[in-house]
N, C-alpha and C positions, 0 to 999 in steps of 0.2 A: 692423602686426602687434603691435608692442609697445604700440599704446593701446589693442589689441581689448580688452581682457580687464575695463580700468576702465571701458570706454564698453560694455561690453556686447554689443558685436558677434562672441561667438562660437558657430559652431553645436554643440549640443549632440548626445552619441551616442542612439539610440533610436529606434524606430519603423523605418521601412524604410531606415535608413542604414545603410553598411554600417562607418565609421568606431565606437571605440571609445574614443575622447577630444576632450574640447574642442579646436576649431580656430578659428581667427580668419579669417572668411571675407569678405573686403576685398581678394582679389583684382582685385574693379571700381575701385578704387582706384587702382591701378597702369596699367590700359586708360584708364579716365579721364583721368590726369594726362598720358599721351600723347598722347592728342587734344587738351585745352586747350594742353599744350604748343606743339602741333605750330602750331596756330596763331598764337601769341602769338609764336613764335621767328621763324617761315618767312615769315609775313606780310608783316611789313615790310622781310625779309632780299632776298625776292624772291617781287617782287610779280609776276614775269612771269609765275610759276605760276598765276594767275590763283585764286590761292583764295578769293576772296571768297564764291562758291557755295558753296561747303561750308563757310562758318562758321553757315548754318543747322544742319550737324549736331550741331553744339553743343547748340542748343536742345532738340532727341530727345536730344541723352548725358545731360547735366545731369537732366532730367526723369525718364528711365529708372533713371539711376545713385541717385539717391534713393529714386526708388520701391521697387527693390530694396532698398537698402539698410534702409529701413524694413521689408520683406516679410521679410528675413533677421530684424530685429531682433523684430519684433512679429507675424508671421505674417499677411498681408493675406489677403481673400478672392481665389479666384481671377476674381469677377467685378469689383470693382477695378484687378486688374492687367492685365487685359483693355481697361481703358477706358483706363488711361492710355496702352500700349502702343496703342492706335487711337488717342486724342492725338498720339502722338509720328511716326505714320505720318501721319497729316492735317497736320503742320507740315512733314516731310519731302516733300509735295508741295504744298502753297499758298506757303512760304515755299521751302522751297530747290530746286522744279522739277523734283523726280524724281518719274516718274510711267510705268506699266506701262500702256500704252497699247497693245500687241499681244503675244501668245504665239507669234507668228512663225509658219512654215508647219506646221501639226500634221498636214496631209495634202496630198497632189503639187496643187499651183497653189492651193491654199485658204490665204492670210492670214490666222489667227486675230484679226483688230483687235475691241480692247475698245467703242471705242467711248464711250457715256454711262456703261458702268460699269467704265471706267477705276479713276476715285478708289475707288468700292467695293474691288475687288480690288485695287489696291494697299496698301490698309491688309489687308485677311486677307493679303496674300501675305506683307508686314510681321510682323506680327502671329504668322502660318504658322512665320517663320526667329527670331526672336527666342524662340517658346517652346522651336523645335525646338534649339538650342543651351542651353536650359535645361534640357532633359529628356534629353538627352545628358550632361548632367554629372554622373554618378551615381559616377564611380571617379574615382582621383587620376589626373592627366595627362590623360585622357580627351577633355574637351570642350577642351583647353588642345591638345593635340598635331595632333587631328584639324582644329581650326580653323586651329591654324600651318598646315599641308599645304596647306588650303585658300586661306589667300592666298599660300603662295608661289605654286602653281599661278594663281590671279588677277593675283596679279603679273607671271607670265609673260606674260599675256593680254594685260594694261595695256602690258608694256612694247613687244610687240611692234604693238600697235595706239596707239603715240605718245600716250597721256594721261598727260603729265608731272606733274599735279599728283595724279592718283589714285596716279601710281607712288609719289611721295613719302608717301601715307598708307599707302598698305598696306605702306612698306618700314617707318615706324615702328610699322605696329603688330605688323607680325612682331616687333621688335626689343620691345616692350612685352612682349608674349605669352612671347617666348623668355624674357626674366626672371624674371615670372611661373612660368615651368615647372621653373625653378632652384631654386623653393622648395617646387612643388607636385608633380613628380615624385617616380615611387620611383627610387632610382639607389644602391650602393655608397656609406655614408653618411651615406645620406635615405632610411629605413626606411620612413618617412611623412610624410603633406604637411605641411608646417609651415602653409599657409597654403590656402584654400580660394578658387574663382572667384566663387561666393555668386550671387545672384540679381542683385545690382547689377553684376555683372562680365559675366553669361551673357546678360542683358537689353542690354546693351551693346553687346556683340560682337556680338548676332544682331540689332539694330538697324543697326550700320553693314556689314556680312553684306548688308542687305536693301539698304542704298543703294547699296554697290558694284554689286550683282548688275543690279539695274534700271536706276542710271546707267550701265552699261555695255554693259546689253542692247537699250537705246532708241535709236528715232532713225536717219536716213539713213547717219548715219556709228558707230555703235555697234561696241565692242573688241570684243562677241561675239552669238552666238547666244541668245536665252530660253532654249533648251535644253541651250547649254555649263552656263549658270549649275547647271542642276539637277545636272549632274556635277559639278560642282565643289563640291558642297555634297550630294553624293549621300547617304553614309553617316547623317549627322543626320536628312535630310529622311524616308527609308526607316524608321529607325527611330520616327521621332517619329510618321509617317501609318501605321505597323502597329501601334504598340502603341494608338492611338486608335482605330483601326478594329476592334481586337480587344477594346475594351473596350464599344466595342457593339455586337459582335455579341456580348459577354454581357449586356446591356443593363446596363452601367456608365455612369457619366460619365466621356468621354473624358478630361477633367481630374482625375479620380481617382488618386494617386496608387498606385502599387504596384511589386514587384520582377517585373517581365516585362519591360525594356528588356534589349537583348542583351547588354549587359554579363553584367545581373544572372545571364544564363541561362550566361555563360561559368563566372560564378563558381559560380553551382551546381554547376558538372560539372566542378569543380575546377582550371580556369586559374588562375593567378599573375595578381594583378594589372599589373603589368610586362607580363606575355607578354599579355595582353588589350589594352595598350594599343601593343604591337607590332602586332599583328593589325589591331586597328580604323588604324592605321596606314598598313599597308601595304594594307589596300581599300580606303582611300580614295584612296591613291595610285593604284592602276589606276582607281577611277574617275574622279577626276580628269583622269589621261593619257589613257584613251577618250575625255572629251570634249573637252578640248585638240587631242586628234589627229584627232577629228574636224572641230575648227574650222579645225585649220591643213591638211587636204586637201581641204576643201569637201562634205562628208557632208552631203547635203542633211537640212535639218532636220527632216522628218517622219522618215526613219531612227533619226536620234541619240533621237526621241523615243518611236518604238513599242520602238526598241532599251532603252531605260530604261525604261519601263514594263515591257518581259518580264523584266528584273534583279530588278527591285520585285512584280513578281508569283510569281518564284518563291524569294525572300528572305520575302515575306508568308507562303506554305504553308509556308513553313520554321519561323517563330513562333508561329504559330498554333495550334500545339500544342507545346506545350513538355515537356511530359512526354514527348514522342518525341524532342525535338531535344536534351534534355540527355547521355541515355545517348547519344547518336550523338557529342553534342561533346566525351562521355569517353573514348570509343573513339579519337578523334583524339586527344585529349591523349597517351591512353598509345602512341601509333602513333608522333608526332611524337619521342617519349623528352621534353617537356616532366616539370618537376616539379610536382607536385598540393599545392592550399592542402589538401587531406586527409588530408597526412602529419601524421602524432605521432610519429613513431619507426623505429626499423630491429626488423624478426624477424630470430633466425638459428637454425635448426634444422633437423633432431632429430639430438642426439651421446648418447653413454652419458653415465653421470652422473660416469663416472671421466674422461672426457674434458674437460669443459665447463673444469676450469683452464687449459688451453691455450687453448681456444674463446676466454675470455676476453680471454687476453694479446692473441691478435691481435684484438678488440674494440677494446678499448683503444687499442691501437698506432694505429689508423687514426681513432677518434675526433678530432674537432679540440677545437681549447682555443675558448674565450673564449663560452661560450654553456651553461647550467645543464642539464643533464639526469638521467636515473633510471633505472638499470640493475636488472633485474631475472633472475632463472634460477628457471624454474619443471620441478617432476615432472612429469608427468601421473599420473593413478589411473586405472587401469580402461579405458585405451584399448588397441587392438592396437598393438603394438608392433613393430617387426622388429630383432630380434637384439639385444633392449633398449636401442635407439635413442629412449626417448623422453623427454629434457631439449631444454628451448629456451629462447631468452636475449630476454629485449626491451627496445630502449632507450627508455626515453618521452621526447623532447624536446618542450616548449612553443615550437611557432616562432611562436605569437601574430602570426599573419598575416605575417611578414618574409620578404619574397621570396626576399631574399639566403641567408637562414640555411634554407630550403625548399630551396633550388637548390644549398645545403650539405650536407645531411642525401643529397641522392639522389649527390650525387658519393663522399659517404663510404661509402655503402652500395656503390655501384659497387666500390670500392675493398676493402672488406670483401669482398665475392664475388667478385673478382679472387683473392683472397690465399688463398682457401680454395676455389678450384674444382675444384684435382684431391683432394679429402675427396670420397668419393661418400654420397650421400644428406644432403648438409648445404645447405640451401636460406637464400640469403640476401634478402627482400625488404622493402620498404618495410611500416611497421605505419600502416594507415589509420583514418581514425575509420571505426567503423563504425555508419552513420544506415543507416534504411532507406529512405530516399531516396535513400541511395548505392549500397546494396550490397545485389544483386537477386538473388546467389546464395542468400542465406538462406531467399528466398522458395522456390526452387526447391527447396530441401533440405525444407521443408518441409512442398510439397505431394511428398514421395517423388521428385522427379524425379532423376536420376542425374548428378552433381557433382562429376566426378576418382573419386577409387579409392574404396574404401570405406573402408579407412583416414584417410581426408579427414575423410569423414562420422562414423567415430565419435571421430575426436579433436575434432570439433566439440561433441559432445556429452559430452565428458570431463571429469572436474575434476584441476585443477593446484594442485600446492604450490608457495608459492614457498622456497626453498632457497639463495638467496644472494643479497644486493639490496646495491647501491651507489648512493651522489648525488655529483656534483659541483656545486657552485655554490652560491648561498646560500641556506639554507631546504629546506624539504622541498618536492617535488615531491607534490601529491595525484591519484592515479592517476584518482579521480573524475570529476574537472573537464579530462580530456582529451578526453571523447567516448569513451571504451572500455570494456571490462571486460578486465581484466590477464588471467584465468583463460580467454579465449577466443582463444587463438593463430588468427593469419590461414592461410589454407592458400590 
């Protein structure tokens, strides 16, 4: 991390990232140095582990971990990284013997066996899980947390199907990965990742992803089912075969880059990055468990298979249109009481104008320290009023994407409407940016449809003075560059 910056290895913000500073992305770095470790230490410690099989893998990390790392530094073609990664999959079976040689029972008495086009499908299946963990890593923690889940869940598998020398790889690369997520997680702290997975890290992982899955699904005596594997690897796999299928059937190139991974669609609809990487989390954990518990009760495997495929078919009509699935994942958000990356601020209103010094005190009183914001108290002109009820106060804070200081701002506001709930007609709520991508009531106001009282409606179309502004913290806050307009209180 600290030689990214002279060597050049870091990735820059722009285009469909969602980051907003240089990061040093040498995460692979870290996976790397686990595997050549793991051999260099354990080989000779104890050789009964029998690893000499898997110091081929070495030759696919080495190979991939460059390739990436060069793809991070100089931006490679996608038909280059293609070829290497089928390189690195044709050495994983001529050299080190792992080879997809049946899909197991897809239907009651019918064996799926490969046959001559074994080697083919082993490199696409290769090939398949390497990008799929590439295009999964689009948020911090993300492709890091869901991959931990995944081998612990394999680990299970291993240990319970006696492959002591795979036990030994997946326990150091959980222990690799766990590291890794110490600097790449958001947590209390660690606002942002200090360090990024990068292509040399994701190309990695979903290379030895591919060897575990197939060394362990093959053969008379195999730790699992072809079909465990696909749950154990469900969440990436799902994502990575819908956002490709959807890019053509807009007649895209499925390697086209763009923000329609489901991340991307969480953050639309305003989840915390944290709370998205809890979620993709915890689905991966039930998937994972369904096919675990499937392997350890004997679910014959055409079940566990037509059963993941109906998961994957109704997750697919789920994305496929995103413009329906964002407002739905908003509605959840605000159902669940999670906090939205679309807060800027707290509303509190309408008080008289002889009131709003009080209003104030307890403003303040509940405000926290240690974070810069921009209090504001504005008139209104020209709106219906009741009982000249029409002054309203707004705080604008820049929480610049920090989960923590988001999931701050709705507990203070909590707190704020707490203090002032028996005041009647004094509304305390979250001040949102308001895109029109977010906020679909505008539209409705617009075409005449009817939106809360009409008092609603025409304080929307009011103009406000502002009458009393305060800052705390350093520099002036510019109300511009928050997403809003100050003069258009939320109702």
């Amino acid at each position: 991390m600290s030689l990214a910056g002279y060597l050049g290895i870091m990735d820059q913000p722009g285009g469909h990232k969602q980051h907003d500073a240089s990061t040093p992305f040498v995460g692979g770095a870290g996976v790397a140095t686990v595997l050549v470790g793991l051999f260099l230490v354990l080989d000779p410690l104890y050789a009964s582990f029998e690893l000499h099989p898997l110091q081929a893998m070495l030759i696919g990390t080495l190979l991939l971990f460059l390739t990436g790392l060069a793809d991070d530094i100089w931006h490679l073609t996608f038909k280059s990284r293609l070829v290497v990664q089928a390189l690195a999959a044709l050495s994983m079976v001529l050299i080190g013997g792992v080879e997809l040689t049946s899909f197991g029972e897809l239907l009651p008495g019918l064996p799926f066996d490969l046959g001559p086009l074994s080697i083919p499908l082993t490199i696409v299946a290769t090939v398949g899980l390497i990008n799929a963990v590439n295009m999964i890593d689009g948020i911090d923690g993300l492709s890091g947390s869901v991959s931990l889940v995944s081998l612990v869940l394999t680990g299970v598998v291993v240990y319970l199907g006696g492959y002591h020398a795979y036990l030994v790889l997946v326990v150091a690369l959980i222990g690799g990965i766990a590291g890794f997520l110490y600097y790449n997680l958001r947590y209390p702290g660690n606002p942002r990742a200090r360090v990024f997975l990068g292509d040399n890290g994701s190309m990695v992982l979903g290379f030895v992803f591919a060897w575990l899955f197939i060394a362990l699904s093959q053969g008379a005596s195999a730790a699992m089912t072809p079909v465990t594997a696909l749950w154990l690897f469900g969440l990436p796999l799902m994502d990575t075969i819908g956002v490709m299928l959807r890019r053509i059937w807009l007649r895209k190139s499925p390697f086209r880059a763009d923000r329609h991974h489901l991340h991307h669609l969480f953050v639309r609809a305003g989840f915390r990055v944290c709370d998205i990487v809890a979620l993709a989390i915890l689905g991966q954990i039930c998937l994972g468990v369904i096919g675990v518990g499937g392997l350890l009760l004997g679910v014959p495997e055409y079940i566990m298979f037509w059963l993941f495929m109906g998961v994957f078919g109704v997750y697919l009509l789920a994305i496929v249109r995103p413009w329906r699935l964002v407002p739905r994942l908003r509605r959840i958000n605000r159902s669940l009481g999670l906090p939205s990356v679309q807060v800027r601020g707290i509303f509190v209103g309408y008080v008289r104008k002889e009131s709003f010094p009080a209003l104030l005190r307890v403003i303040c009183e509940k405000l926290g320290t240690g974070y810069d914001y921009q209090l504001g108290v504005y008139q209104t002109v020209g709106a219906v009023a009741n009982d000249g009820c029409n002054v309203y106060c707004v705080v604008h804070i820049s929480a610049d994407g920090n989960d923590q200081l988001i999931g701050r701002i709705q507990r203070e506001a909590s707190a704020i409407r707490k203090r002032l709930a028996r005041q009647p007609g004094v509304e305390v709520r979250l001040f949102m940016c308001r895109k029109s991508e977010n906020e679909l009531r505008n539209n409705a106001i617009a075409a005449g449809k009817k939106d809360g009282s009409q008092r609603a409606r025409d304080r929307r179309g009011a103009r406000s003075n502002l009458i009393y502004s305060m800052e705390r913290g350093g520099g002036t806050m510019r109300s511009d560059g928050l997403g809003f307009e100050v003069s258009v209180p939320p109702v």
